[in-house]
C-alpha positions in Angstrom: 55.3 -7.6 85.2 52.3 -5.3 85.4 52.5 -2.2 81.7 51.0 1.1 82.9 48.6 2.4 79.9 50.1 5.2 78.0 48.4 8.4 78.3 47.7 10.2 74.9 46.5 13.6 74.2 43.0 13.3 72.1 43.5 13.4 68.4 42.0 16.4 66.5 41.6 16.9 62.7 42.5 20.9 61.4 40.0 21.2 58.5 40.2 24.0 56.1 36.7 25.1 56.8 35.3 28.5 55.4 35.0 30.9 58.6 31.3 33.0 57.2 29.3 32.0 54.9 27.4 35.1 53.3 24.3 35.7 50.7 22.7 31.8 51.0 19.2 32.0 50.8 19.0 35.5 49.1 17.7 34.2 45.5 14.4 31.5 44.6 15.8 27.6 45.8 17.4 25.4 43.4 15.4 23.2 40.8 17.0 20.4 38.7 16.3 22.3 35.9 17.9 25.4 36.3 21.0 23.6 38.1 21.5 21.5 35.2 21.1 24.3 32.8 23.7 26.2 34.7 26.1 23.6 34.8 26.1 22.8 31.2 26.8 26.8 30.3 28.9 28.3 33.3 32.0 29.1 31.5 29.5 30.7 29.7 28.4 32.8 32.3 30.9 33.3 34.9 34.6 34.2 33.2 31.9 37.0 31.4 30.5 38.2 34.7 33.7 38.5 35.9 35.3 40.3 33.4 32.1 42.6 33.5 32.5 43.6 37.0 37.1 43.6 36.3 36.1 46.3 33.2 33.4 48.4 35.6 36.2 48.2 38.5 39.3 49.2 37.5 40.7 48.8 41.2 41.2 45.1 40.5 43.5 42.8 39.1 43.3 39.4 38.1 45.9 36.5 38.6 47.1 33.2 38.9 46.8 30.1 36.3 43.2 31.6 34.9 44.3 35.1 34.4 48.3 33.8 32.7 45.9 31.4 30.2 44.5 34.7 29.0 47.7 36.1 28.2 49.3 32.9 26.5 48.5 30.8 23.4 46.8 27.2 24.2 49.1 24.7 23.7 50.9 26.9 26.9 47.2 26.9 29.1 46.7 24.3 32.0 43.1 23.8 33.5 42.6 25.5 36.6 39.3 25.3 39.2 39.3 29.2 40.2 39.5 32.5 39.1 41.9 34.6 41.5 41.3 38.9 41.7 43.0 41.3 44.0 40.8 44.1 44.8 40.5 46.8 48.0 37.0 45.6 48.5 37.4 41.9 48.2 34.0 41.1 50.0 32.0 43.7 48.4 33.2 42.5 45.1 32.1 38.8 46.1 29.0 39.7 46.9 28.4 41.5 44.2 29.6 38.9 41.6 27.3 36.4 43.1 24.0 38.5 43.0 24.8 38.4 39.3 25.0 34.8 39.3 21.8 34.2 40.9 20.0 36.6 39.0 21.6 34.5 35.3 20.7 31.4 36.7 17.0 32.4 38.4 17.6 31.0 41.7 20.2 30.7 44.8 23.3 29.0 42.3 25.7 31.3 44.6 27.3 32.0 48.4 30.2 33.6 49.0 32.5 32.1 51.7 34.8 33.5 54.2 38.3 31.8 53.9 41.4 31.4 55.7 44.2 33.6 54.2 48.0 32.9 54.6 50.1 29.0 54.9 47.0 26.6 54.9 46.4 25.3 58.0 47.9 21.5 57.9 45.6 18.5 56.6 47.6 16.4 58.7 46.0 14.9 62.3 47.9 16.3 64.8 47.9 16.0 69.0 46.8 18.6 71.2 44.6 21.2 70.4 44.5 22.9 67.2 46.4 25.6 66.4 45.5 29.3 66.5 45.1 31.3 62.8 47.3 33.8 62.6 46.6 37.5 62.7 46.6 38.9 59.1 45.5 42.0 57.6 44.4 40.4 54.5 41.0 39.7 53.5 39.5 36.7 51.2 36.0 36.1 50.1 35.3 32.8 47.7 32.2 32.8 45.5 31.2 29.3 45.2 28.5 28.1 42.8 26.5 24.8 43.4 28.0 22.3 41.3 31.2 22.6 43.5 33.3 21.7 40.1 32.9 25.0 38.3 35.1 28.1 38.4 35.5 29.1 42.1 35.9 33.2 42.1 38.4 34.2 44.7 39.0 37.7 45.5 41.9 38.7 48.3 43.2 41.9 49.0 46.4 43.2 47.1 49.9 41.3 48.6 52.4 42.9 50.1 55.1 41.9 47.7 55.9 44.3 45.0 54.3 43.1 41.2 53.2 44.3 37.8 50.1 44.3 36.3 49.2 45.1 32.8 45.9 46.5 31.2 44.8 43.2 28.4 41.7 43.3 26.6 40.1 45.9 29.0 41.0 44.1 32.3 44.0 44.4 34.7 46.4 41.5 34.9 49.2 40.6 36.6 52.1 40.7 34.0 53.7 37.2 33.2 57.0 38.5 34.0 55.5 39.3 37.4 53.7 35.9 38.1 56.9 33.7 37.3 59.2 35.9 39.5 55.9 34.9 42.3 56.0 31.2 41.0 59.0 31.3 41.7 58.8 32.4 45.2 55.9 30.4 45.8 58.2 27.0 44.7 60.1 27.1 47.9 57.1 25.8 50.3 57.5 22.4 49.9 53.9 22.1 49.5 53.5 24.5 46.4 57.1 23.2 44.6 55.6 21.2 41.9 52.7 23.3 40.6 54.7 26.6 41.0 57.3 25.0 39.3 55.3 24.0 36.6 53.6 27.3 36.4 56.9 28.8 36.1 58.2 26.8 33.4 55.0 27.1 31.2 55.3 30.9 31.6 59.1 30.6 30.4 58.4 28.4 27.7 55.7 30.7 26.0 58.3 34.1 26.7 61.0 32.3 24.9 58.8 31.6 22.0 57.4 35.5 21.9 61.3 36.4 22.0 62.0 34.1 18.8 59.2 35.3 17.1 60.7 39.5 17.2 
């Protein structure tokens, strides 16, 4: 008995690729020297520059993991790899942030990359061809230094859910109220359920202990 071959549509990978890449090149090249010296002191320098530009530019507002572990005591802080802002001018703010980096460090430490904004595109391999990106509204521009295991900077334009921001130590932030109700939120994409869960509960935890101590 003679098996006709199968035909399969090619295989394609969907990788979440930045779209532009802006401001490389713009600053002296990288030496060993002054890479190592920014690695070993960049939370010295980038949570300051970016609460430099947050304080000049009121417009913004930080949020996320980074900007709740401002607001809470440390035994209720997790470790997080970015720093999240909403701002009107999210690529003007980008670029702006990482001219300042590369003029701390003395050479090109910075880029600023165009990213995808909305559900992440799936990791998965999938048939056919891939998927188009939806149409959004939204901006987002990432400023990423060179060690790629620093604080990422990632500035989006403002949501169009409803939140609450508060003015802390001369910067806007979202209120903690406001980022568990979006944890919250967040926890029903099957993808996010554990962190924003976890997120949530931390956020809980630390309001409950506030409320004891009144």
């Amino acid at each position: 008995m003679k098996i006709k071959p199968i035909k399969v549509a090619p295989i394609r990978t969907q990788m979440l690729m930045p779209e532009h890449i802006f401001e490389k090149g713009d600053a002296p090249p990288v030496t060993p020297a002054k890479l190592r010296k920014f690695r070993e002191n960049y939370k010295q320098i980038t949570p300051p520059a970016v609460n430099t530009q947050l304080k000049k530019h009121r417009e913004s507002t930080m949020h996320g993991a980074y900007s709740v572990n401002q607001q809470v005591t440390e035994e209720f802080q997790r470790p997080t790899s970015d720093i999240d802002v909403w701002t009107k001018t999210p690529k003007q703010r980008a670029i702006e942030l990482e001219n300042a980096l590369d003029k701390k460090a003395g050479c090109d430490i910075a880029h600023v990359e165009e990213k995808h904004i909305g559900p992440a595109p799936s990791r998965m391999i999938t048939p056919g061809p891939p998927k188009k990106k939806p149409k959004t509204s939204h901006e987002r521009y990432v400023v990423v230094t060179q060690p790629q295991d620093d604080l990422d900077v990632d500035y989006t334009t403002y949501p169009d859910r409803n939140y609450k921001k508060r003015l802390f130590k001369g910067i806007y932030h979202e209120t903690l109220e406001s980022a568990h109700q979006r944890a919250m939120e967040l926890s029903k994409n099957p993808r996010r359920t554990f962190k924003s869960l976890r997120d949530a509960r931390r956020i809980e935890a630390y309001l409950a202990t506030k409320s004891k101590k009144k």
